[in-house]
N, C-alpha and C positions, 0 to 999 in steps of 0.2 A: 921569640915571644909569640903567643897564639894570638888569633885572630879573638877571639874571648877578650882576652888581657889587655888586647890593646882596645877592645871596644871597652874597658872597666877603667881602662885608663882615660880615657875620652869622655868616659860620663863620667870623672873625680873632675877633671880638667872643667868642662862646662861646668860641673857644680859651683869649684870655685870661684869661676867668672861670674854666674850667678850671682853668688854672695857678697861679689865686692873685691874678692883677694886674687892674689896671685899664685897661678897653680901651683906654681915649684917654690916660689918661698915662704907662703900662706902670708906675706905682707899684704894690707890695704891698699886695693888699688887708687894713684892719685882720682879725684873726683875732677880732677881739670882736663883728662884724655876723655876718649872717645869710648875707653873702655869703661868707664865710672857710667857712662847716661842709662837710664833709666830703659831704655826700649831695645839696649844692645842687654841687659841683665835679663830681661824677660826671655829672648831671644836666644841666651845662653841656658835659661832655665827650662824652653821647649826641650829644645837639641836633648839637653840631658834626661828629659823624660821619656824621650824619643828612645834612647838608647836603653835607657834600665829596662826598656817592652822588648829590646831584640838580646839584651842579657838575660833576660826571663824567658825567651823562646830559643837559647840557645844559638844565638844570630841570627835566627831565618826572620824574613821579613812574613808574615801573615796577613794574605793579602785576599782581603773574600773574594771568591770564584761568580763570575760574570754571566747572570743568564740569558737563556734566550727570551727575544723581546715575543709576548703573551698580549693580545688583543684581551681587554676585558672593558665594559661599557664605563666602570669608573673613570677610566682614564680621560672620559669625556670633558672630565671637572678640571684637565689639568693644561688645558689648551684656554687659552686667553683672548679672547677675540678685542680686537683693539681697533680708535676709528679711524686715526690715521693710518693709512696703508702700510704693509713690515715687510719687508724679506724673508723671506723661507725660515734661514735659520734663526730669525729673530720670531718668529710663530713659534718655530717649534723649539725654542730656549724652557721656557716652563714646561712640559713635556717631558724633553729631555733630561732638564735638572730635577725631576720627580725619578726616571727610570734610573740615574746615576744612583739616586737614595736609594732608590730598592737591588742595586746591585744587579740591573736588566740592561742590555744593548741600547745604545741610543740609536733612533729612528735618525737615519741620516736624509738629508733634504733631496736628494735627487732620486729617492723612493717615491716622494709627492710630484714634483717637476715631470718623472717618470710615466706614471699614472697620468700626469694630467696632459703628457707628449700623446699617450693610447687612448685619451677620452676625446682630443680633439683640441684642446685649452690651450696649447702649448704647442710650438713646432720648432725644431731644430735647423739653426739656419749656420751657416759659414761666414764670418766676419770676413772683412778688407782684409787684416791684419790673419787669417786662414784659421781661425780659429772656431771650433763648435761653440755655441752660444745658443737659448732658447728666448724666444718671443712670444706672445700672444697671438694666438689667431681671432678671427672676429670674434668666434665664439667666448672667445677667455675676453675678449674687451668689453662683451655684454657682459660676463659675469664679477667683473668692475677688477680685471687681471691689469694692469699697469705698468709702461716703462719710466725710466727716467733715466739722464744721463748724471753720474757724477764722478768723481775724480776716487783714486782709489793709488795706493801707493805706486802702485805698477801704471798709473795714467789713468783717462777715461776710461769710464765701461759704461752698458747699458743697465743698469737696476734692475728689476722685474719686482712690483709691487702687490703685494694682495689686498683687497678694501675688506673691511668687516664683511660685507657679504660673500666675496670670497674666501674668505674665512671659513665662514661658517658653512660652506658647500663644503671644502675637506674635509672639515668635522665632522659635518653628516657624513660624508662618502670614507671616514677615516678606515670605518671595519674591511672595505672592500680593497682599501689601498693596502691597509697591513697583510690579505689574505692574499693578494697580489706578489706583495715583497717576498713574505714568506715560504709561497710556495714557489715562487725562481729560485729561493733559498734551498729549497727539498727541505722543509720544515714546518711543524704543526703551527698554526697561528694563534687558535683561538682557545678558549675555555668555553663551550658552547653551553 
């Protein structure tokens, strides 16, 4: 059996899970298992939609192509400044979940951490436990940069916090951090 047939066989099968029956006898499935509940029917009815898109493409999955991340001033709107202090990747979450929509590299957080190690903000220090770690220098504690101790699966760590005004200094300085990333990258950054 081809690879085709048995994907056609696999969206009949979820079909009839879908509908309620049973693939190979077309009986009604009882409504007292697990296969009757309403959220496993929906759930079979994905799956099946799923598959009629890679029977219609011949199996292949079609998967949009990933661009490179493009400095442009809107992207200004898409950074959230918040007043309690966030974590890096908690900043940069709206961001990134914007360049996921447009099918663009997401900006990883030690692009910023990075930049703010060469502007002075930030310094890299060696734990007890020998490991690399960033801290604040005075500079980043004027411009309201933050630790805090909390627990984290793997034990204690050190947080590092940004206050809205720190914040909003990356966002001003964001063009010069992407022109930074980009060009370690050997790549064009901006739209100018």
């Amino acid at each position: 059996m081809t690879d085709l047939k048995k994907l056609k066989y696999a969206q009949s099968y979820m079909l009839s899970l879908a509908n309620g029956a049973d693939p190979v006898s077309a009986q009604p499935l009882p409504q007292d298992t697990c296969l009757g509940k309403i959220h496993l029917s929906r759930c079979f009815s994905f799956i099946a939609d799923i598959l009629k898109e890679l029977l219609e493409n011949d199996g292949q999955v079609q998967l949009p192509e990933r661009h490179p991340f493009i400095w442009s001033d809107d992207l200004k709107s898409h950074f959230i400044i918040t007043a309690p202090p966030v974590q890096i990747m908690e900043f940069l979450k709206p961001l990134n979940d914007h360049l996921t929509k447009r099918y663009m590299e997401k900006v990883p957080p030690t692009v910023i951490t990075e930049w703010l190690v060469e502007q002075g903000y930030l310094s890299t220090i060696t734990t007890s436990n020998l490991r690399r770690s960033k801290r604040p220098t005075p500079d980043g504690n004027h411009l309201d940069i933050t630790t805090e101790q909390r627990n984290g699966l793997r034990g204690p760590y050190t947080a590092i916090l940004y206050s809205a005004s720190a914040q909003r200094f990356i966002v001003e300085h964001f063009k010069d951090i992407a022109k930074r990333w980009k060009n370690g990258n050997k790549q064009s950054v901006s739209s100018e």
